[in-house]
C-alpha positions in Angstrom: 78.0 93.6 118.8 77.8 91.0 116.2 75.9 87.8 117.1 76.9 84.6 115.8 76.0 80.8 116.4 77.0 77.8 114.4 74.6 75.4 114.0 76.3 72.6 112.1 80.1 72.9 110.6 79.0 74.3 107.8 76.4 77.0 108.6 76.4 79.9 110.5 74.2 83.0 111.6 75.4 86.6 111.8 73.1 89.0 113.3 73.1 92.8 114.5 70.8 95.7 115.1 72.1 98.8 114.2 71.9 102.6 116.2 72.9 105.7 114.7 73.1 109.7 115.3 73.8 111.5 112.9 74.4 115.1 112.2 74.9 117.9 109.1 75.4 121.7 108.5 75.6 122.4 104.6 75.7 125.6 102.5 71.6 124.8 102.5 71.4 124.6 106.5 71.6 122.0 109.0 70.1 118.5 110.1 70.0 116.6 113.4 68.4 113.1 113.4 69.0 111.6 117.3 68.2 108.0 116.3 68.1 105.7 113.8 66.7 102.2 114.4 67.4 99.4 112.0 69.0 96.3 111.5 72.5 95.3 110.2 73.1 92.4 108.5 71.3 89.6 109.4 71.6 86.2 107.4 72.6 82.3 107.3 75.7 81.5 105.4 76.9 78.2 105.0 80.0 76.2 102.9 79.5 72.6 101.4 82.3 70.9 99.5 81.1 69.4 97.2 84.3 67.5 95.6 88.4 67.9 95.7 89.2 71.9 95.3 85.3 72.5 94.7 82.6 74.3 97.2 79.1 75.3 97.0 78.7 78.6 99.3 75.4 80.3 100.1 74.1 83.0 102.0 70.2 84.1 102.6 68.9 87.3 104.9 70.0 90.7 104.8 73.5 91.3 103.3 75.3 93.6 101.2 74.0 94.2 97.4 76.7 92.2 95.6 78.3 94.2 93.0 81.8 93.6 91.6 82.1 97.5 89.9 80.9 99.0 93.7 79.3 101.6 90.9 75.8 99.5 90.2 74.7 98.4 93.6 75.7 100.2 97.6 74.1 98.9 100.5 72.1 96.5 102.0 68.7 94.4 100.5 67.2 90.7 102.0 67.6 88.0 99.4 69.7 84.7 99.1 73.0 84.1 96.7 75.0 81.1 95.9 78.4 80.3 94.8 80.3 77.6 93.3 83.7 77.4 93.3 86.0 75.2 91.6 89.9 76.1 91.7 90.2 78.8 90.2 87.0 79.3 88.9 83.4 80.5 90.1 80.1 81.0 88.9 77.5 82.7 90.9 73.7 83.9 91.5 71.2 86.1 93.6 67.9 87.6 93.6 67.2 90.3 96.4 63.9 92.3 97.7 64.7 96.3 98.8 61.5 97.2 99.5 61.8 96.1 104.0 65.0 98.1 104.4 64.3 102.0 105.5 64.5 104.4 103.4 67.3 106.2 105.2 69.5 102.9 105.4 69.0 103.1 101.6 70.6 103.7 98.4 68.0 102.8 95.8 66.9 106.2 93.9 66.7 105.2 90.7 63.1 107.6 89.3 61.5 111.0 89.7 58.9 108.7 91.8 61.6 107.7 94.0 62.7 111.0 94.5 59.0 112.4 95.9 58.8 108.8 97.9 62.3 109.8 99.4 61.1 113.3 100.4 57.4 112.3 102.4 58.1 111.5 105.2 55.0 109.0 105.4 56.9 107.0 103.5 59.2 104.6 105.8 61.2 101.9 103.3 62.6 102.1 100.4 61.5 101.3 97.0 59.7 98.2 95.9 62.3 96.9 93.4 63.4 92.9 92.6 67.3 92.8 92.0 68.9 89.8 90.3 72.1 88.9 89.3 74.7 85.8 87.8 78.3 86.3 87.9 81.4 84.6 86.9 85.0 84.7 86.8 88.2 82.8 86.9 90.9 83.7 89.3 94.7 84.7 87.5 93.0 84.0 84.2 96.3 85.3 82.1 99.1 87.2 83.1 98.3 86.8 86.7 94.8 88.9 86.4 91.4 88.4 87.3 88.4 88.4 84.7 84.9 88.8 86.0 81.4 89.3 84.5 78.4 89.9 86.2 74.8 90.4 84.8 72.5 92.4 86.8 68.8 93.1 86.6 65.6 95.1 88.1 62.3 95.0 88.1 60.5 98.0 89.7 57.0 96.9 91.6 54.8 99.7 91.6 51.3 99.4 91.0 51.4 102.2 88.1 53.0 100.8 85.2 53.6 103.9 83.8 55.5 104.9 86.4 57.9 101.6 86.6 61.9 101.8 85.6 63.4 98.7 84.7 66.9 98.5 84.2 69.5 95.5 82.8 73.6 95.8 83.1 76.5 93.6 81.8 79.4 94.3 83.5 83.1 93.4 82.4 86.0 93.6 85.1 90.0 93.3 85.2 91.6 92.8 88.1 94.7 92.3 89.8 98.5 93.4 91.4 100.1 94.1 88.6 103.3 95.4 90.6 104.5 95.3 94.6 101.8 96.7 97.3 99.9 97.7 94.2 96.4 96.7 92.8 94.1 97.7 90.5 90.7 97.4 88.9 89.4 98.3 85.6 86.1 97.4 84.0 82.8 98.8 82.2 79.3 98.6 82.7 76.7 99.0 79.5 73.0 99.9 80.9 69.4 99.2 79.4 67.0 100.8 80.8 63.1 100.5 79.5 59.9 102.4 81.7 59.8 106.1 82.4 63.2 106.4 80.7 64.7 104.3 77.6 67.7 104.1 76.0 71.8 102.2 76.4 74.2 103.8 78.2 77.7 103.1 79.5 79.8 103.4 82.8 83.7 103.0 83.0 85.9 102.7 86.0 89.3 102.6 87.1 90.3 102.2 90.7 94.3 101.8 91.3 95.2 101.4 95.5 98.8 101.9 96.6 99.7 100.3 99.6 102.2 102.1 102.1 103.9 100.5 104.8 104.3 103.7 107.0 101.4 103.5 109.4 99.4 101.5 107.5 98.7 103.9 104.6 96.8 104.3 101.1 97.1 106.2 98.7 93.7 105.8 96.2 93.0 107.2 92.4 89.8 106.4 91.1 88.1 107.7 87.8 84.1 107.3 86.4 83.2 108.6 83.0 79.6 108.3 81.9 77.4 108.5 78.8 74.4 109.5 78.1 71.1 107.3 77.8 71.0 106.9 73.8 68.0 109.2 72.4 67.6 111.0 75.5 69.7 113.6 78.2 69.1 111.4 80.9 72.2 109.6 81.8 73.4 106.5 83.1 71.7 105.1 85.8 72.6 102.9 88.7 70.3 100.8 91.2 71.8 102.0 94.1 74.3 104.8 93.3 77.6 105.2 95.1 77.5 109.5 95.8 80.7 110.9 94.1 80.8 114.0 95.5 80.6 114.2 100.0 79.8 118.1 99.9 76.8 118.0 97.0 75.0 114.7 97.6 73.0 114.9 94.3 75.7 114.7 92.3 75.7 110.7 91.0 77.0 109.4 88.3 74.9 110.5 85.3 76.4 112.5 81.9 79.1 113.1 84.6 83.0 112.1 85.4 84.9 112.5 88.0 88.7 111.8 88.8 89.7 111.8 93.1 93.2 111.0 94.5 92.7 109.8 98.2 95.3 109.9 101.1 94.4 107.6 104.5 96.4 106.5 107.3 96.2 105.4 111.1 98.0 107.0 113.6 96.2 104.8 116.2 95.3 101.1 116.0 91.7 102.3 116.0 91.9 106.1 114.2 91.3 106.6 110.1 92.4 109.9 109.3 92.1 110.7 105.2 92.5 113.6 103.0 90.9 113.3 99.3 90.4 116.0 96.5 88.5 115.7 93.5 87.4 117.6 90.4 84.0 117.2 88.5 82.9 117.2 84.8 80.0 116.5 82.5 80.3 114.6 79.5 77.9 116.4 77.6 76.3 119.7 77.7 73.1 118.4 79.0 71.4 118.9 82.3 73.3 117.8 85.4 72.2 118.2 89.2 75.0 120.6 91.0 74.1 122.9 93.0 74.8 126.6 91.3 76.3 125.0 88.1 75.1 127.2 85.1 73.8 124.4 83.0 73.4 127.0 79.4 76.9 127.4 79.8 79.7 125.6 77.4 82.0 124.4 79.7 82.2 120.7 80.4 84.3 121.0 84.4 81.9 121.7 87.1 84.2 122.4 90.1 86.5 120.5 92.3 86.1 119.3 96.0 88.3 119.1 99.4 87.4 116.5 101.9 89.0 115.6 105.5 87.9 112.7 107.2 88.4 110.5 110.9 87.3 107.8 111.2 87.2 106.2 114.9 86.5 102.8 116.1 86.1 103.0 119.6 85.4 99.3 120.3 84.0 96.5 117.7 80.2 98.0 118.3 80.7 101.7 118.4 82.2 103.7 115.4 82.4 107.4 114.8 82.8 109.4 111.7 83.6 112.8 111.3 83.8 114.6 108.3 84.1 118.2 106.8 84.8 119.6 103.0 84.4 122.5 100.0 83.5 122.3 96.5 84.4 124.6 94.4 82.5 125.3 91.2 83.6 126.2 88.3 83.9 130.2 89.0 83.2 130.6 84.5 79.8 128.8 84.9 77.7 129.5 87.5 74.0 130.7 87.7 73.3 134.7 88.6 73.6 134.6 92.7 74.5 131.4 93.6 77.1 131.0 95.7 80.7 129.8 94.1 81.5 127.8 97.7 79.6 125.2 99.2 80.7 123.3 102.2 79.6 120.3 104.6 80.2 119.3 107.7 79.4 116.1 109.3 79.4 114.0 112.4 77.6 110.5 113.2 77.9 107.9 115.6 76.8 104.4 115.2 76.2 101.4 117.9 76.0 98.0 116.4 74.4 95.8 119.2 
């Protein structure tokens, strides 16, 4: 249940606590976790005007990393971000802490260190990294799109400076309905990254959504190539990685691509069913995490993947997700005895109160 109180006309909190059970079986084996503790979103927002068609709009507490690609930054972080807006242009900053949100509530993964910190289990919240960002764009700019720009940094706060990963993006986005119940949004990302790893690297996207009238329908093709860092095999890295693949989790976007085609509509007011496929390939012959790929082989398609999905509101506070698919690697490349099917399966319920 969302909690919300105005305290003048122009600010407002939002508040929630947030309960979830979860459950997976994979190709691996199986997980249970019966409860999961943590808190929403919890912030003050607030809108001044600040002059005929002008407004100054801010927002401090926990909130959702701002990120106009939804490839950079996905999830949650405490910080404070403001926005001016005047007609059809707006110009924006933020600077956002990760390091009080659990671990398991988190996306940030960006280093070998916060791989083994993700893995102990005495370790409770994510890592210790400073985010910071400045945005701008003008609304119908030409042609009836939208042009944004956002530049993002971090600033990794462990004690060991040899172990810190710093990273810098510019990203460039298009946007905009270009035809009837259609829109679209096109953009790239170029990465610095300076620590344990070094080097430029680039991220393109395309994301075009359909709209269907019939029962409130969607119909989704997104693409994501990658390069790789330059001097290096590492590839590009995000703060908080969106995972491209539902069946191998450790697949991220990283000297890999990946094209999907997703199918959702509601049958009920409160029911999500989808169906998505989606095929997998590395942009280079170097290393990349999937589970059974042969990585000394020549071929540049790692597999494709099958994924059904429901999605159920029950009321406003309680939401349940269920979720099953297969990924097929690439039959020509995979190691001696791995398996050529992997699979996943699974169910959670969560109570916002």
């Amino acid at each position: 249940m969302w909690f919300s109180r105005k305290f003048h006309d122009s600010v407002e909190f939002y508040g929630s606590a947030e309960y979830k059970f979860s459950y997976k079986k994979t190709s691996g084996g199986s997980k249970l976790i019966p409860w999961q503790l943590d808190a929403g979103l919890l912030y003050l927002t607030g809108l001044n005007r600040t002059g005929t068609g002008s407004a100054l709009e801010w927002t401090a507490g926990r909130m959702p990393l701002p990120d106009i690609s939804s490839w950079l930054m996905y999830g949650r972080a405490d910080g404070v971000s403001v926005s001016w807006y005047h007609g059809r242009f707006h110009i924006g900053a933020g600077a956002f802490y990760t390091g009080l949100v659990l671990k398991d509530n988190s996306n940030v993964c960006m280093s070998a260190e916060d791989t083994t910190d993700d893995s102990d289990d005495d370790v409770f919240f994510a890592p210790r990294r400073v985010i910071y960002k400045a945005d701008s764009g003008i609304t119908q700019a030409f042609a009836g799109q939208d042009i944004d720009i956002q530049l993002t940094g971090q600033n990794d706060l462990r004690s060991d400076t040899g172990k810190r990963l710093d990273s810098y993006y510019a990203t460039l986005m298009l946007s905009g309905d270009p035809l009837p119940l259609t829109s679209y949004r096109l953009g790239a990302t170029t990465a610095l990254l300076q620590g344990t790893q070094t080097g430029i690297a680039q991220l393109a996207f395309l994301n075009v959504t359909v709209f269907i009238p019939w029962k409130s329908s969607q119909l989704v093709w997104e693409s994501v190539y990658t390069t790789p860092l330059t001097g290096g095999n590492d590839g590009f890295i995000s703060i908080a990685p969106r995972k491209i693949s539902y069946v191998d989790s450790d697949l991220e976007p990283g000297n890999t691509g990946c094209t999907s085609l997703d199918f959702s509509f509601r049958p009920a007011q409160h029911l999500t069913v989808g169906i998505k496929g989606s095929s997998y390939f590395r942009t280079t012959l170097d290393t990349v995490e999937v589970q059974g790929f042969d990585n000394d082989s020549n071929s540049y398609y790692l597999g494709s993947e099958g994924q059904l999905y429901i999605n159920c509101a029950a009321t406003s506070e309680l939401k349940f997700l269920g979720s099953c698919g297969i990924f097929q690697i690439n039959p020509y490349s995979v190691d001696d005895d791995a398996d050529t099917l992997l699979y996943r399966f699974t169910l959670s319920a969560t109570l916002e109160i």
